[in-house]
C-alpha positions in Angstrom: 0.0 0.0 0.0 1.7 3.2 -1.2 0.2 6.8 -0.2 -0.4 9.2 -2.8 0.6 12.9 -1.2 -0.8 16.3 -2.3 1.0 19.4 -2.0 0.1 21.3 1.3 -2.1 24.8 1.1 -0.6 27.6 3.5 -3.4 29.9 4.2 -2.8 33.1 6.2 -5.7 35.1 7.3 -5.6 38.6 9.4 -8.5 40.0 10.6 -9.9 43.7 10.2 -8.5 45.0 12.8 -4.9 44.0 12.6 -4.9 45.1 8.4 -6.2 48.7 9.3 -3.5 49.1 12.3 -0.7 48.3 10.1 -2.1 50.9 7.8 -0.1 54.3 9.0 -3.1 56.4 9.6 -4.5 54.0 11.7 -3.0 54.4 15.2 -3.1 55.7 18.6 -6.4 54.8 20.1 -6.9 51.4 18.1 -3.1 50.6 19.6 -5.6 48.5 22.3 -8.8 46.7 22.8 -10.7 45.2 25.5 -12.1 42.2 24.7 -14.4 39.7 26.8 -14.3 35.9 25.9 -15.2 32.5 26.8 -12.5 29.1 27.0 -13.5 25.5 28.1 -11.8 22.1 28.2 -13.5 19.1 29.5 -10.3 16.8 30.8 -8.6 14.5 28.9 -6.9 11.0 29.9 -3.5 12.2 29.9 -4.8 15.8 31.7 -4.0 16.7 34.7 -6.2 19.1 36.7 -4.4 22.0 36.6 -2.8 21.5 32.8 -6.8 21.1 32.1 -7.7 24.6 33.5 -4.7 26.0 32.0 -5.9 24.7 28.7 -9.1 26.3 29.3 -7.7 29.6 29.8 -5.5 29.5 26.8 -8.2 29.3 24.7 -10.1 32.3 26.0 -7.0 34.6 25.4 -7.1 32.5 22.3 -10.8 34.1 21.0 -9.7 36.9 22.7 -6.4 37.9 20.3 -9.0 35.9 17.4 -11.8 38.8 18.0 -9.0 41.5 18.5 -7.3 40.5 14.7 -6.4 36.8 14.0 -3.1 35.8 12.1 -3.8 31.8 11.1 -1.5 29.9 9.2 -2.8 26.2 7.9 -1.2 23.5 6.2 -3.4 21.0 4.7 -2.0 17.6 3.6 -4.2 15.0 2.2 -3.2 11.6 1.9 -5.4 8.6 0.1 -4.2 5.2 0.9 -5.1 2.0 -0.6 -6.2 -0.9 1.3 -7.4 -3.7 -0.9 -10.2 -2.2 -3.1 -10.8 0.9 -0.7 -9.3 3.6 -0.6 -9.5 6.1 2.8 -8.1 9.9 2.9 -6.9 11.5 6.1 -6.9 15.5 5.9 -4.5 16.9 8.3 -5.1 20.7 9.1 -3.1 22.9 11.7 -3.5 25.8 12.7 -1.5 28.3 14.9 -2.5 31.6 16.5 -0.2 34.7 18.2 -1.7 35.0 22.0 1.2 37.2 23.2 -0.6 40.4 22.3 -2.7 40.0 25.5 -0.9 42.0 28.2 -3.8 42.3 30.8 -6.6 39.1 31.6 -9.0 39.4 34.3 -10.7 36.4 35.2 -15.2 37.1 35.0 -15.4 34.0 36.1 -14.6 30.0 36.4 -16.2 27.0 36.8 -15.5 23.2 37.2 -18.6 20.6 36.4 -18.8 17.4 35.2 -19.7 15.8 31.6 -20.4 12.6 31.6 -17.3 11.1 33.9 -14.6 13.6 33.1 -13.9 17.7 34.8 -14.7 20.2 32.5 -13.6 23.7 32.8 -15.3 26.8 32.1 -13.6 30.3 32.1 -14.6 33.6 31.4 -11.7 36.3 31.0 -11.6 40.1 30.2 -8.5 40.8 27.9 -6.6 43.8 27.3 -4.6 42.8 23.2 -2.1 45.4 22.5 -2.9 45.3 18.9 0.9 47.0 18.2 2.4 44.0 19.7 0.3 41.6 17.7 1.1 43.5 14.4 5.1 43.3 15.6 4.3 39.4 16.2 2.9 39.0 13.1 6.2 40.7 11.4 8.6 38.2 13.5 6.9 35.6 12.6 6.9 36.4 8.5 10.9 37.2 9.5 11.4 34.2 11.6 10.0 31.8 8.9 12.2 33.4 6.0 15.2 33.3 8.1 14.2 29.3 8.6 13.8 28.8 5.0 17.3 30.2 4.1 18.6 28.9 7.0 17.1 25.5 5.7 18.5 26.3 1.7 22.3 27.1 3.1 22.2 23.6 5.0 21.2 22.5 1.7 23.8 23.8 -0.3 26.1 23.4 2.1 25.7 19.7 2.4 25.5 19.6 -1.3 29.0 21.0 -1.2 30.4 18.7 1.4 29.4 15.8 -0.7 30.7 17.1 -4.1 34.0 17.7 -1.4 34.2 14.3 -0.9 33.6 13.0 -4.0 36.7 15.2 -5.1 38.9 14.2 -2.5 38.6 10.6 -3.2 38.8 11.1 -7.2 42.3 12.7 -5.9 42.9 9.9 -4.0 42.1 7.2 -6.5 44.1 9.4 -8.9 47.3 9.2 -6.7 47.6 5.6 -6.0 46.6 4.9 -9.3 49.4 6.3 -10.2 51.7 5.0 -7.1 50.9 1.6 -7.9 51.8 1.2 -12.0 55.1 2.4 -10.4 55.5 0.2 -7.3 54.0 -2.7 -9.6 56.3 -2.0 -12.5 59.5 -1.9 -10.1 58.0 -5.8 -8.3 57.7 -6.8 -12.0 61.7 -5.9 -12.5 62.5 -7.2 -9.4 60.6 -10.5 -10.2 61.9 -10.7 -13.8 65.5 -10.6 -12.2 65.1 -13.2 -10.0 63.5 -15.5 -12.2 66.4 -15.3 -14.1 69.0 -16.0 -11.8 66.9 -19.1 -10.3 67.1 -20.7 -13.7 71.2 -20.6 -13.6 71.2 -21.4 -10.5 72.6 -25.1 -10.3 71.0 -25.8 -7.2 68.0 -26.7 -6.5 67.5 -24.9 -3.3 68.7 -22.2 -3.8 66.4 -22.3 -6.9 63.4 -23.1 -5.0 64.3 -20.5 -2.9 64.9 -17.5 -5.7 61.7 -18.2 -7.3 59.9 -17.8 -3.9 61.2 -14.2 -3.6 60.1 -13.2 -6.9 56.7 -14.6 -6.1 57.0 -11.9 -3.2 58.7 -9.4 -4.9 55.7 -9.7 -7.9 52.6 -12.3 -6.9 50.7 -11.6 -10.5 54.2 -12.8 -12.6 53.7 -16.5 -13.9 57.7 -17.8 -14.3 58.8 -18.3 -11.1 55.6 -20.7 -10.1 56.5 -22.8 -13.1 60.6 -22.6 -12.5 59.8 -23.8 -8.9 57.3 -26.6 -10.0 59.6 -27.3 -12.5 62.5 -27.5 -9.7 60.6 -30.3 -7.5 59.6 -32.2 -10.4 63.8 -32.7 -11.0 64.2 -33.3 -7.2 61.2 -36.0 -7.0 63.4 -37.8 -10.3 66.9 -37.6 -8.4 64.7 -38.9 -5.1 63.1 -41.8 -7.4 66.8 -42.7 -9.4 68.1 -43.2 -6.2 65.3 -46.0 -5.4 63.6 -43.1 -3.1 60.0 -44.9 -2.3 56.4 -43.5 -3.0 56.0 -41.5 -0.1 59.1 -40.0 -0.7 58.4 -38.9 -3.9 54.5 -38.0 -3.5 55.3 -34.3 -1.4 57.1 -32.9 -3.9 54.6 -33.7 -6.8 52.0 -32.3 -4.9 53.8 -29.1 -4.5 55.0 -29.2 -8.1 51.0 -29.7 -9.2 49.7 -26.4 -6.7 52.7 -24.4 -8.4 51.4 -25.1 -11.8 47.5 -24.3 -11.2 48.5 -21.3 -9.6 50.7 -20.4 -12.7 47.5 -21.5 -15.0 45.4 -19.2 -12.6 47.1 -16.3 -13.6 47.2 -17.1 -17.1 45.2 -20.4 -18.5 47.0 -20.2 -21.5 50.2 -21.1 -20.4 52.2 -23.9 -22.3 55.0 -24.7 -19.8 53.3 -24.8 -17.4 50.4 -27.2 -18.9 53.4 -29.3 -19.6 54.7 -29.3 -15.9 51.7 -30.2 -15.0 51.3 -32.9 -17.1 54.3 -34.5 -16.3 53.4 -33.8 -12.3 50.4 -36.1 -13.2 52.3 -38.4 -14.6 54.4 -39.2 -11.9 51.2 -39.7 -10.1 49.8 -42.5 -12.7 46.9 -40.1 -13.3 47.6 -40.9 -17.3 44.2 -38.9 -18.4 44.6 -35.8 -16.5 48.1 -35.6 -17.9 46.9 -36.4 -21.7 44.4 -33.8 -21.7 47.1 -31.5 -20.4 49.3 -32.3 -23.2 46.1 -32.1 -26.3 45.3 -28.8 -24.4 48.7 -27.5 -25.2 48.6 -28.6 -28.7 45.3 -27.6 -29.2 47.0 -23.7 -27.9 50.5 -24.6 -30.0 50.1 -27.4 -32.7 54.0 -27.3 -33.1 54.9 -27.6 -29.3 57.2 -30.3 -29.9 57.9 -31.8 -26.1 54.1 -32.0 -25.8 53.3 -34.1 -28.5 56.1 -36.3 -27.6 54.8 -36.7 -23.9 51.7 -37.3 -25.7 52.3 -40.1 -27.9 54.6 -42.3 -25.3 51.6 -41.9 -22.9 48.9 -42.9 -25.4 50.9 -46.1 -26.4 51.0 -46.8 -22.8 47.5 -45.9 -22.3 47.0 -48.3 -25.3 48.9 -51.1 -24.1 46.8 -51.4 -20.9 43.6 -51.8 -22.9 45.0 -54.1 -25.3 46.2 -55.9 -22.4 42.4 -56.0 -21.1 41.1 -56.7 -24.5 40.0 -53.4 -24.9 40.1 -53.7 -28.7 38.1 -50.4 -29.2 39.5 -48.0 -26.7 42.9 -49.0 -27.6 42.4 -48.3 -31.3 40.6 -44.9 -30.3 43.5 -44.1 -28.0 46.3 -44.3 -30.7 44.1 -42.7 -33.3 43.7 -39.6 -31.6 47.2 -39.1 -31.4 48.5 -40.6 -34.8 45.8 -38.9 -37.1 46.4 -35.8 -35.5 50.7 -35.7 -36.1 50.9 -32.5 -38.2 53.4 -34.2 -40.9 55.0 -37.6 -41.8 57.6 -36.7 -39.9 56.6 -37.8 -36.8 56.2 -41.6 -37.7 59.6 -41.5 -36.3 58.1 -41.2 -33.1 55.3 -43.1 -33.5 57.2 -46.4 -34.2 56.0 -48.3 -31.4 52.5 -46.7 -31.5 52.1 -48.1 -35.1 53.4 -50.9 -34.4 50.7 -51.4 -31.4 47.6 -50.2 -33.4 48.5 -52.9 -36.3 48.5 -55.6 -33.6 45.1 -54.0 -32.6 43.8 -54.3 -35.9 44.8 -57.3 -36.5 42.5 -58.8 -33.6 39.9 -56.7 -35.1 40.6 -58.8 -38.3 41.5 -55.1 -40.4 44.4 -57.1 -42.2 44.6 -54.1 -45.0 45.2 -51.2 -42.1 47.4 -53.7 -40.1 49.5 -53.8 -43.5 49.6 -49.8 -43.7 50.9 -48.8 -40.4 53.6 -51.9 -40.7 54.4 -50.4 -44.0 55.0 -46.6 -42.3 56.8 -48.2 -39.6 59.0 -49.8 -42.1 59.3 -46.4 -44.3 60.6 -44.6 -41.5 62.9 -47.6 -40.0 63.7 -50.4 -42.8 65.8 -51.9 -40.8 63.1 -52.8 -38.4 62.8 -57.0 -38.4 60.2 -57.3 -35.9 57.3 -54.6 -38.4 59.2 -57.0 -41.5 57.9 -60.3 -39.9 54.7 -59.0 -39.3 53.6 -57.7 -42.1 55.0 -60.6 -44.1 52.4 -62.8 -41.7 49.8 -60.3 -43.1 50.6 -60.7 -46.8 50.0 -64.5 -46.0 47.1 -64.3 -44.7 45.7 -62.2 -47.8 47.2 -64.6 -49.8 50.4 -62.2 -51.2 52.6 -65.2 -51.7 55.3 -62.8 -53.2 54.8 -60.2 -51.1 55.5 -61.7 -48.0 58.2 -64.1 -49.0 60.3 -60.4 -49.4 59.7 -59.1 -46.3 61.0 -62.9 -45.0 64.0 -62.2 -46.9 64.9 -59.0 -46.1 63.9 -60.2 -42.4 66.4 -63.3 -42.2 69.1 -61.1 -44.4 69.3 -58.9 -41.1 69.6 -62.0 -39.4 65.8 -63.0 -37.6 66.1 -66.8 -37.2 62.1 -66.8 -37.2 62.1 -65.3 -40.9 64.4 -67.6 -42.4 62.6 -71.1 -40.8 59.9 -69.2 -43.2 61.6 -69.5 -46.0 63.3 -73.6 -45.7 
């Protein structure tokens, strides 16, 4: 329920008498007039007796100064409110009168009765209003209220001022350590860069360790020296492990090397090394799939990021090998796929030796004896000296009835000196 104001009527009335003494050829006997009026108040709840008789005689002076000349100022607010479907209004009207022009009351008389349960009090006065003094009130009172309202203007401006003040002083403020901290980060940044730097000549791994930890201080927001000290306990969990250093060992560092890395991807997801480090961190920890999508999400960011795809392939054929070694025709073959069809040249096959050489075993017990034959022949492309892809893919070219075919690769096999490749050819 929401009220709906309307804008407050001032009325100011003065009567006859008060107009025509303000008038400068009105004066001298008018200044004064006796007046005889009437006040009652019947006693309220929170009256006392003598705050009720009082009240009583405050309103005769009241008619008194009224008869005399009244000055009456009213404000009138109206307010409707909604309550459900029916709306109410509430009409609010005050009004005040000047009573200090009466300098002489005689009480006529004064009563006390009773209506219904409650005192009521009767009083009947003879005033002497000193219309001057009600004029001069009248004056005060026009004075009084325009001092108010520019009193009530300069507070406004003046808090108007304080807050436009503040909102300067800050905008200084922001201004200067906006401009303190560009410095003071620029000079961390140096500082950081400089450290970094000298942790990766450093020869030893503590002191390392310890280097890149001051130019995480020196500059939290710079990336290298996170992934030069997560680099640094990867090396000492491999010297711990090469010399036959057990899991639990080995286990702290990793994890450290791990939160180094995330904290370097925090600060910038894009970053290659330290994907890598990470990758490798998960390695040490068997967790082979979180490192493989470390190492795709780096080529996926830098097809030519060499170390990655090498990571990469290794762990796929080992990733392979354990589902071949659980039958896991399918997985295996999608495994070594992802990462062979993906090498960006021929080049690679190289690399891929062993992978090949695993998928063509795969397709073989998927009976694919045409794709067995063309990763045996890459493999053999890239390493002809290679008896173990020969013997195989001569037992392929049997099986698809290449006679000729396969009695070569036998030959070539037993001229390198495989004992299983010449019993072939007795």
């Amino acid at each position: 329920m929401r009220p709906r104001l309307f804008p407050a009527c001032l009325i100011v009335a003065i009567a006859g008498p008060i107009l025509s003494l303000l008038a400068p050829d009105h004066a001298g006997a008018q200044d004064t007039k006796v007046i005889v009026a009437e006040g009652a108040c019947v006693m309220g709840d929170s009256d006392t007796l003598a705050g009720a008789e009082e009240n009583a005689l405050l309103r005769a002076k009241r008619k008194a100064v009224e008869e005399a000349g009244v000055y009456i100022e009213a404000s009138s607010t109206d307010i409707e409110t909604q309550a459900g479907s029916t709306p109410s209004h509430l009409n609010q009207l005050s009004v005040r009168t000047i009573a200090a022009a009466v300098t002489e009351t005689e009480i006529l008389d004064k009563r006390r009765s009773l209506e219904g349960d409650r005192p009521a009090f009767y009083v009947k006065i003879k005033a002497t209003v000193h219309l001057g003094m009600l004029a001069e009130a009248v004056k005060r009172l026009k004075s009084d209220e325009q001092l108010a309202t520019h009193h009530r203007q300069l507070q406004t401006e003046n808090s108007q001022l304080k807050t436009e003040l503040k909102g300067l002083r800050e905008q200084l403020q922001t201004s200067a350590k906006a401009q303190r901290e560009p410095a003071a980060a620029l000079k961390g940044r140096r500082t950081a860069v400089e450290l970094a730097r000298t942790a990766v000549k450093s020869r030893s791994l503590p002191e390392k360790i310890d280097l890149a930890a001051r130019a995480m201080t020196a500059d939290p927001l710079y990336v290298d020296p996170y992934i030069i000290r997560g680099q640094t306990y990867l090396r000492i969990a491999s010297l711990t492990f090469s010399k036959k250093g057990g899991r639990s060992e080995l286990d702290p560092y990793v994890a450290q090397a791990i939160t180094d890395f995330d904290q370097a991807l925090t600060l910038d997801p894009s970053s290659t090394w330290a994907l890598l480090g990470r990758g490798d961190a998960f390695t040490w920890q068997k967790k082979l799939q979180e490192a493989a999508g470390d190492y795709e999400r780096i080529l996926r960011l830098d097809p030519l990021f060499d170390v990655a795809r090498q990571r990469l392939i290794a762990l796929s054929t080992t990733i392979a090998k354990k589902q071949t070694a659980a039958r896991q025709w399918r997985q295996a073959l999608a495994t070594l796929s992802r990462i062979l069809e993906n090498a960006p040249h021929q080049n690679w096959a190289a690399q891929e030796k062993d992978a090949l050489l695993l998928r063509a075993h795969v397709y073989e017990q998927l009976g694919d004896q045409d794709r067995a034959v063309a990763d045996l022949s890459t493999v053999i492309q890239v390493d002809p000296a290679n008896t173990k892809a020969l013997v195989l893919r001569a037992r392929h070219y049997q099986k698809l009835r290449q006679g000729r075919l396969a009695k070569e690769d036998f030959e070539q096999a037993c001229a390198m000196g495989t004992e299983e490749a010449c019993t072939e050819l007795r």
